[in-house]
N, C-alpha and C positions, 0 to 999 in steps of 0.2 A: 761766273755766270754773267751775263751779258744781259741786263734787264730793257736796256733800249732795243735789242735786238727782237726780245721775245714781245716787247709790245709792239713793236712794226709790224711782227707775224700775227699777234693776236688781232689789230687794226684790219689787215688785210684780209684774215680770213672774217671779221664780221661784213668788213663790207660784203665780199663774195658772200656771205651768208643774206644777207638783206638782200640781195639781187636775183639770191636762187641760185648760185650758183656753187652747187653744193660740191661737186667734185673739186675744184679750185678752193673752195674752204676748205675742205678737207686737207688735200696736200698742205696750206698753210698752218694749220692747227697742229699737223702732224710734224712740221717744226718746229714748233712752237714748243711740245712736245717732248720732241727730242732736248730742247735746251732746259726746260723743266721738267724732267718726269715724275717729281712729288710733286707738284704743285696743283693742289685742290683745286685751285679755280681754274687754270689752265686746262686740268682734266674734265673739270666739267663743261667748260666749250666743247671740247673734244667730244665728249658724249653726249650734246646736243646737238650738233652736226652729224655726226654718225646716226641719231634718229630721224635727224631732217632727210638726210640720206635715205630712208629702207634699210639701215643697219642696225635693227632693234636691240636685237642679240648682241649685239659688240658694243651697242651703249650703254647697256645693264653691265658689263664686265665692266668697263672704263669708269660707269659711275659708282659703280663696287669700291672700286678701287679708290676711286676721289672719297667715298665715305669714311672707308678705314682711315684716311688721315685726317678727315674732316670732319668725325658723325652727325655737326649740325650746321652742315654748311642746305641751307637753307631750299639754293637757288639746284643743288646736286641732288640732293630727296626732291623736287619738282620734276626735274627729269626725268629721274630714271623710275616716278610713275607714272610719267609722261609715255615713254618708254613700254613701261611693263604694261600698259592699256595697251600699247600697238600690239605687242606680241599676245592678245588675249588672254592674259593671265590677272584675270578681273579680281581675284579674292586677293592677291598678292599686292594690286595697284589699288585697289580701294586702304589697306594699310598703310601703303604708302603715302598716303593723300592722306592719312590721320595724320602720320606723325607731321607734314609739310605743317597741316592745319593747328597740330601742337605747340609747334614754336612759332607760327605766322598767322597767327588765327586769322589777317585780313587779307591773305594771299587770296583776288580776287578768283584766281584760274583754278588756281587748286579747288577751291568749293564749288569753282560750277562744275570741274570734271567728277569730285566726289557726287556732287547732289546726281548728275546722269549716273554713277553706279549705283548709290544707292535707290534713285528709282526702279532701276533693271533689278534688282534683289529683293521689290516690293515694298520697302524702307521709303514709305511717302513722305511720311510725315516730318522723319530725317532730310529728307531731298528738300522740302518747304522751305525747313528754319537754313538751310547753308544757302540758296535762294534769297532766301529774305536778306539774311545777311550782307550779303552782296549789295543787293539794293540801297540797304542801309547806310553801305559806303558810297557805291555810287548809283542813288535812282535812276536814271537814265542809262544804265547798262543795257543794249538792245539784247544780249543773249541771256540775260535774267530775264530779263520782261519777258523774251518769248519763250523760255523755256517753263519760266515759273508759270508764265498765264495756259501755256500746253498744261500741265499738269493737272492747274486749277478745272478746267475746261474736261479733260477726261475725267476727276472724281467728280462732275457733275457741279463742283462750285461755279457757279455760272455766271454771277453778279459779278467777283472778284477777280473770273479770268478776263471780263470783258472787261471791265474799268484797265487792267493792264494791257489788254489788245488795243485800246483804242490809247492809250499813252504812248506806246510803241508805234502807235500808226503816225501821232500826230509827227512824234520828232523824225520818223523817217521819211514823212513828205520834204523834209528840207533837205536832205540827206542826197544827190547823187549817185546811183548806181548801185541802189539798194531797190529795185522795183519788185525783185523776186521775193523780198522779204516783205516788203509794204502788202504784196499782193497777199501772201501767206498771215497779214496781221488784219488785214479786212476784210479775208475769207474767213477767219475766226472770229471774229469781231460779227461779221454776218452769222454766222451759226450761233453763237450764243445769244445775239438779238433776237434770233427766227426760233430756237429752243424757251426762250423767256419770252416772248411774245412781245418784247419789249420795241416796237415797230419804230418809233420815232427815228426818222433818219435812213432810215432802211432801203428805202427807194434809190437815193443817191447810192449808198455803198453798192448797191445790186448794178445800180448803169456803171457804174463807173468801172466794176469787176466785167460783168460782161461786154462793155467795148476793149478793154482790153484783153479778152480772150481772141474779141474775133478781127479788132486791127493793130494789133501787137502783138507780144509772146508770152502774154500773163494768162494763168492757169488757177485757179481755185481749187479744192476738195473735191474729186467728180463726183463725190455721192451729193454732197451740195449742190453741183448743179443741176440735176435735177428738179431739188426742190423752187430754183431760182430763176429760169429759163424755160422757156418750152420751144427752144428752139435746138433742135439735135445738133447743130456745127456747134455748138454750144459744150454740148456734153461732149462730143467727140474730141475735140481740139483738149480741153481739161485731160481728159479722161487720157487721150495720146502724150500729152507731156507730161504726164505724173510718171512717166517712164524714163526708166536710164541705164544704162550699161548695154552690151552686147546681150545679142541673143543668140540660142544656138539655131541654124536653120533646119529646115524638116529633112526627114531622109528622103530620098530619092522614093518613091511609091516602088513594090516589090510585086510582081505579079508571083500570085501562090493562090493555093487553096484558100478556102477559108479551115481554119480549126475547127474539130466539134463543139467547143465552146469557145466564143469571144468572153477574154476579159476584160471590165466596164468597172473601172477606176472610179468613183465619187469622190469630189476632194471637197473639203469647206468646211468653216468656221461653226456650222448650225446643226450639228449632232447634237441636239440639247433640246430643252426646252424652250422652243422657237418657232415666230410663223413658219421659216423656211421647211422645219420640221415638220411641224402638224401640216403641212402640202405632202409632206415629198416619204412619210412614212410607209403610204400602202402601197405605193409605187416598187422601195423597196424589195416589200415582200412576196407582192406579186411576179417578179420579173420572170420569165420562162427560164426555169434553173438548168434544162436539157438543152440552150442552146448558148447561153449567157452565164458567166462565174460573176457575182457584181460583189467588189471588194469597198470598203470605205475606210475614208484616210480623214480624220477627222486631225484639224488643226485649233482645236478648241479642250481644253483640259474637260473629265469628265463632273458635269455641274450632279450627278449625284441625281437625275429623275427619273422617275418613270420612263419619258419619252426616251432617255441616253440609252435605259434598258432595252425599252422595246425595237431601237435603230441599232444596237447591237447584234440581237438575237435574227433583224433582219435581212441579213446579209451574209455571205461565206464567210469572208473575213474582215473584223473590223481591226482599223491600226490605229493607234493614237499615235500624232504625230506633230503634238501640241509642246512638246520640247526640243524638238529638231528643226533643224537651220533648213533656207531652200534646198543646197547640197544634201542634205542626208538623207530628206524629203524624197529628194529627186531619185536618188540611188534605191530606196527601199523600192520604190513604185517598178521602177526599172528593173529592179531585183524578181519582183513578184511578177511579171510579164503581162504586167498592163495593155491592149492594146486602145482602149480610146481613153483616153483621160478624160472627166466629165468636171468643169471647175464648177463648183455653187455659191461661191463667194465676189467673184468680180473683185469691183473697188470699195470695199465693203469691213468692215471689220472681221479680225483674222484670215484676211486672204493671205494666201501663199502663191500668190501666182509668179513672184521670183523661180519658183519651182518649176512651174509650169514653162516657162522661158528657158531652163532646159533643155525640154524635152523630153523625159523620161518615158514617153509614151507616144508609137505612131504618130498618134492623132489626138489633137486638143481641143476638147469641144466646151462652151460658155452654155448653162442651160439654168434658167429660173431665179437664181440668187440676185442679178442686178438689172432692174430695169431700163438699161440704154447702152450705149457701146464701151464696149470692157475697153479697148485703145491697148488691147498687149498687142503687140507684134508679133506675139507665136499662137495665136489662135487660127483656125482651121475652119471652126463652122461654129455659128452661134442659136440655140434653138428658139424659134418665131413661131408667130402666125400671123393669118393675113391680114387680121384687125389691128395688131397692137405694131406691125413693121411696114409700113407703107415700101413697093418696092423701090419707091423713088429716093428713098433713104438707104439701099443697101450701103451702098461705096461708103459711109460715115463708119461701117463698123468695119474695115480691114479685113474683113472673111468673109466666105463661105456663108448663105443662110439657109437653115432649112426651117421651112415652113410647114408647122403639124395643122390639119385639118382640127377646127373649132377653135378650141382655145391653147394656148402652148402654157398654160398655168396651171399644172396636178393636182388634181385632190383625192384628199382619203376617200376611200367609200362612203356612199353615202349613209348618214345613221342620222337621228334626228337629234336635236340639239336636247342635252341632258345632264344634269338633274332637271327638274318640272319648275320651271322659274319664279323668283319668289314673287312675292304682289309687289303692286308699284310703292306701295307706302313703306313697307322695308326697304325696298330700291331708293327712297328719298323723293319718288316722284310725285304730282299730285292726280288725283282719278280724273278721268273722262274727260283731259286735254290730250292735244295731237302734242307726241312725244319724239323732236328729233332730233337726231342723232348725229356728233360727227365725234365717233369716236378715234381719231387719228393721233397719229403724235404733232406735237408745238410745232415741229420743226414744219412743218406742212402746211401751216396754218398760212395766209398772207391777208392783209389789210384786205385785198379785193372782195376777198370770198368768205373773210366774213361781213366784211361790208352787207355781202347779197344774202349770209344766213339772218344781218340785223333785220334788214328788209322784210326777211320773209317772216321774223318775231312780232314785228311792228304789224304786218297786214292779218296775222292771224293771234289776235291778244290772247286767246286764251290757250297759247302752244306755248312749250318751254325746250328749253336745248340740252341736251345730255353730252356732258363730255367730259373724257378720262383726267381723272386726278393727278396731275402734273407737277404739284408741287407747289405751293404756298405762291410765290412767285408769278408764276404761270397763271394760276388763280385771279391774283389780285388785280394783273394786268386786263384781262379778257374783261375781268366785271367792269375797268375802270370802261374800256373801249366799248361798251354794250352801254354804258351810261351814256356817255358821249354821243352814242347814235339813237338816243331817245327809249331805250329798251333797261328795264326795272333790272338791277342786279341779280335779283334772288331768280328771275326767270332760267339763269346759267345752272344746271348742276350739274355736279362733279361728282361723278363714279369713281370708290375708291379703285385700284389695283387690286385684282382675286386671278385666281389660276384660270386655267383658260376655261377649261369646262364648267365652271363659275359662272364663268364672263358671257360664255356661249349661251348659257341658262337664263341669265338676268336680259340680257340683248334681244329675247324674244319680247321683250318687255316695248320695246319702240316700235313706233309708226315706220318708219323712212328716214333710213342713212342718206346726209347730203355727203356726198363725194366733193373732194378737195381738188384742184389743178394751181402748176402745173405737172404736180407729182400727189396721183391720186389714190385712191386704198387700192391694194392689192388682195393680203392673204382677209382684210378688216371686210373686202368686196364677196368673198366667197362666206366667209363667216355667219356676216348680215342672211345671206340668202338659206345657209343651210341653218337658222333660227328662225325663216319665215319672216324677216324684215328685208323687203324691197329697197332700192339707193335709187339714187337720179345721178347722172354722171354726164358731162358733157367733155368730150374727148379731148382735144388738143394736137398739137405736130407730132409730140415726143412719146416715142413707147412709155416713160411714163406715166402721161397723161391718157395714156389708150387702153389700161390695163382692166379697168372697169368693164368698159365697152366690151374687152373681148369675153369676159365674164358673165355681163348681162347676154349677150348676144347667143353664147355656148347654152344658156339655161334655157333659151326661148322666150326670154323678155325683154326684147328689143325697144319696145314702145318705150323705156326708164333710157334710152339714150337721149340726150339735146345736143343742138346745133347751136346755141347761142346762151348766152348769161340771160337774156331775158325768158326762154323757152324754160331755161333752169327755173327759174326765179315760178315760173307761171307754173309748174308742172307741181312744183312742191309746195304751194300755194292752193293748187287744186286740192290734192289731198289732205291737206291739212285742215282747210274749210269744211270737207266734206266727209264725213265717218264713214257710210255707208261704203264710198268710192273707197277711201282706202280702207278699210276692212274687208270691202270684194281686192282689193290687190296685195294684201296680204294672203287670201286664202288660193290667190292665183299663183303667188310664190310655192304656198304650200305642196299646189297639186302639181305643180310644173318641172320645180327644180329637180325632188328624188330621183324621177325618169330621164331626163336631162344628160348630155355628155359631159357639163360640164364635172358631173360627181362616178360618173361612170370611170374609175381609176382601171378595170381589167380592159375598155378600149384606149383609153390612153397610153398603156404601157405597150400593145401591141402597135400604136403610130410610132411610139419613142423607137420600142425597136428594131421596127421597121427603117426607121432614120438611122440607126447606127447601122443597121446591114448596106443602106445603100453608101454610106459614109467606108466602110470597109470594103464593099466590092468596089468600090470607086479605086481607093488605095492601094488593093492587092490586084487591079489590071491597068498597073502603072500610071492610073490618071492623076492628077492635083486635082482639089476638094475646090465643087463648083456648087451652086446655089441650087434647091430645089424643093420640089411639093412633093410632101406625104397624102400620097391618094387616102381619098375616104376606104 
């Protein structure tokens, strides 16, 4: 054996390997090889190369074979579960990653790639300590940081993802050619400030994120940016580069008949006990079963409620398809002869719109789940109205728009808000003050507007504010910021969490929802009204900030819209001062809303379907999907 020889060859093939140049390693390894064929380490190049390659399969045999001579060759168990993660064979590659971790407990890679499978297997708390870990050896490890602070961030620890998001941010500002990652650790870093209320600072990370959206190629969270923009290029641009890979394009439109029934696909993450839900339930069940089959593909495992039962029972056929990949997704839909695909998720948690970028269905239509422009590239028609999509915004959403007459936001039938709400003193509140309301989530919240709700506490002393119980955190903060702006702590309360028809019951209990911008209440908008509590909303650019508007406007309470923060400011000011004036506009919600389109779900569901017939005869006489009004 010739040992100079086989380390020339081993030399040559690392270099070619550092360069990428994986075909020319290869050849050299594989003489390398040839002049040792027992030799454990020699075979383990071998079968690191061979996985650098796409030769996953042939790595796992070569590093087989390095183990039988070697069983604890260290850097050969790294591999070939290196390896066996490529080939998808996760329960095989998570073992393997044990034993790595049995003899090298400080192998820093092997525990980041275990902690990502054991978070996929549900194993948090495992995934945490091999994280920590890592950190322990080297803190500044950017893929600890971001992956542990992701983790911390979805189980809702929020203090402790952000402390690591913004450790990550700092050292990657020095860092070169890391923008995408900087950008992804101050969009986190923003969400857990704007979820905690925790505002300090917040202004800068906001500009600094949105000019590089709109004069760079930096992208944030697109459900974030709603909350942080109110300018649509805004959402749009996010919203189009959170996309990647090929998509497939649409068929060719096929002139034909129409079927005696069109099938109406529902795809989305909110089968469950959810605002999207409590909207989109009587809708449903109403749908004209003689001319429409409506199937739903829920991408949400079943949470076990009421509502899962009753979104079940309301539909032909319900799929769960809360275990399936986009591909298999894609294939059942296609299977079942979908013709519109209807997605209710967007950018939104458990979207599956990888699916949707398929194809699997004619026609791909975005309706109610995400307030601004989805940015897929295989979307077809997105469903609007003329309040909440200004037409001068179409071109921002990639599609097709169809505009529904009144409001394009469904609601169940109307029935009144029940059980009989308790008193204010079980509610925590105190008697015969004006009581209001912003019951929204944190993440909504911004310095500005609560600034204008301190304003409005301050000019009417004996009003107090009601707002959902967020979490100790979230609490402590708002009291602190309410002190700050000359307003008594105790004025703030916090409504615990109750189910919804609870929550419906107790909420007839307030004067006047102030609406948030620049992402404002939606299903919290209809809620208020079908309780008999009026909101004041002032619109903004962004379909999110319009969604009120088009809500008050469909009930016939157009007078609750303003044009300005001071009209806001004045309006709820009024009411609050004066009992008489709001208790007549409480009893004007009363008489107005029941009658109202906006709760009228059996004429809504004839505009929707109206909208898919023209969406279909559009298709089936060869035309591509153009923009249009659903006549009254």
């Amino acid at each position: 054996m010739d040992d100079t020889t086989i380390e020339s060859w081993l030399r040559l093939a690392a270099g070619h390997y550092a360069r990428g140049e994986f075909a020319q390693a290869l050849a050299a390894i594989e003489r390398a090889v040839t002049l040792a064929p027992d030799d454990p380490a020699t075979l383990n190049v071998h079968g690191a190369i061979l996985a650098a390659s796409g030769q996953a399969q042939a790595a796992v045999a070569v590093l087989d074979r390095a183990l039988e001579l070697a069983p604890t060759l260290v850097p050969a168990l790294a591999n070939r579960a290196m390896a066996l993660l490529d080939l998808g064979r996760e329960v095989e590659a998570l073992a393997a990653f044990d034993r790595v971790i049995d003899l090298a407990p400080d192998q820093c890679e092997a525990r980041l790639a275990r902690a990502d499978l054991r978070r996929r297997a549900g194993r948090l708390q495992e995934a945490m300590q091999d994280f920590d870990h890592v950190l322990a050896i080297e803190p500044a490890h950017p893929l600890a940081l971001q992956n542990s602070a992701t983790m911390l961030h979805m189980r809702g620890e929020l203090e402790a993802a952000l402390e690591r998001f913004e450790r990550l941010a700092t050292q990657l500002r020095a860092v070169p050619g890391e923008a995408a990652t900087l950008d992804y650790a101050l969009g986190m870093s923003l969400s857990a400030r704007r979820r905690l209320c925790a505002w300090e600072g917040l202004g800068q990370i906001e500009a600094t994120l949105v000019d590089r959206v709109l004069h760079a190629d930096g992208r944030f969270n697109p459900f974030l940016s709603l909350m942080v923009s109110d300018d649509p290029r805004v959402h749009a641009l996010c919203a189009r580069r959170s996309f990647a890979g090929p998509v497939v394009p649409r068929a060719a439109p096929l002139a034909a008949a129409r079927r005696e029934r069109l099938c109406i696909g529902y795809l989305g993450g909110d089968f469950r006990d959810h605002p999207t839900a409590w909207l989109i339930a009587g809708l449903l069940e109403c749908h004209d079963r003689s001319r429409f089959e409506i199937r739903a593909y829920s991408t949400s495992p079943d949470d076990g409620s009421s509502m899962r039962r009753r979104l079940t029972r309301a539909v032909d056929a319900f799929v769960d398809v809360s275990r399936d990949g986009d591909a298999e997704t894609a294939r059942r839909i296609a299977a079942d002869g979908v013709d519109i695909l209807v997605d209710l998720s967007g950018n939104t948690e458990w979207s599956r719109i990888g699916a949707q970028v398929l194809r699997p269905a004619p026609l791909n239509v975005h309706f109610l789940g995400y307030p601004g422009p989805p940015g897929s590239p295989a979307l077809d028609y997105f469903i609007a109205d003329g309040v909440v999509l200004p037409r001068a915004d179409d071109a921002l959403y990639g599609c097709a728009i169809a505009r529904l007459p009144h409001c394009y936001q469904v609601n169940d039938r109307w029935t009144p808000a029940a059980p009989a709400p308790p008193s204010r003193a079980v509610a925590g509140l105190p008697a015969g003050v004006a009581v209001y309301c912003g019951f929204c989530q944190p993440v909504k919240l911004t310095p500005r507007i609560f600034a204008s709700w301190m304003e409005i506490l301050r000019e009417v002393p004996d009003s107090v504010l009601w707002l959902l119980d967020s979490g100790p955190a979230v609490e402590r903060n708002l009291r602190r910021a309410a002190v700050a702006q000359g307003v008594e702590a105790a004025r703030l309360v916090f409504a615990p969490r109750v189910d919804h028809a609870s929550h419906l019951a107790r909420l007839a209990l307030a004067d006047l929802l102030l609406d948030t911008t620049p992402c404002g209440a939606h299903t919290t908008a209809s809620d208020a009204l079908r309780a008999g509590v009026p909101f004041v909303t002032q619109p903004g650019r962004s379909l999110a900030s319009r969604v009120g508007a088009s809500v008050l406007q469909a009930a016939g309470l157009s007078e609750l819209i303003v044009g300005s923060r001071a009209d806001y400011v004045a309006l709820a000011l009024a009411l609050g001062r004066e009992p008489r004036r709001r208790l007549a506009m409480k009893r004007r919600v009363r008489e107005r809303v029941p009658a109202s389109a906006l709760f009228d779900t059996d004429r809504f569901r004839a505009y929707l379907e109206a909208a898919f017939d023209t969406m279909w005869q559009r298709h089936t006489s060869g035309l591509a999907p153009a923009s249009f009004d659903v006549p009254r």
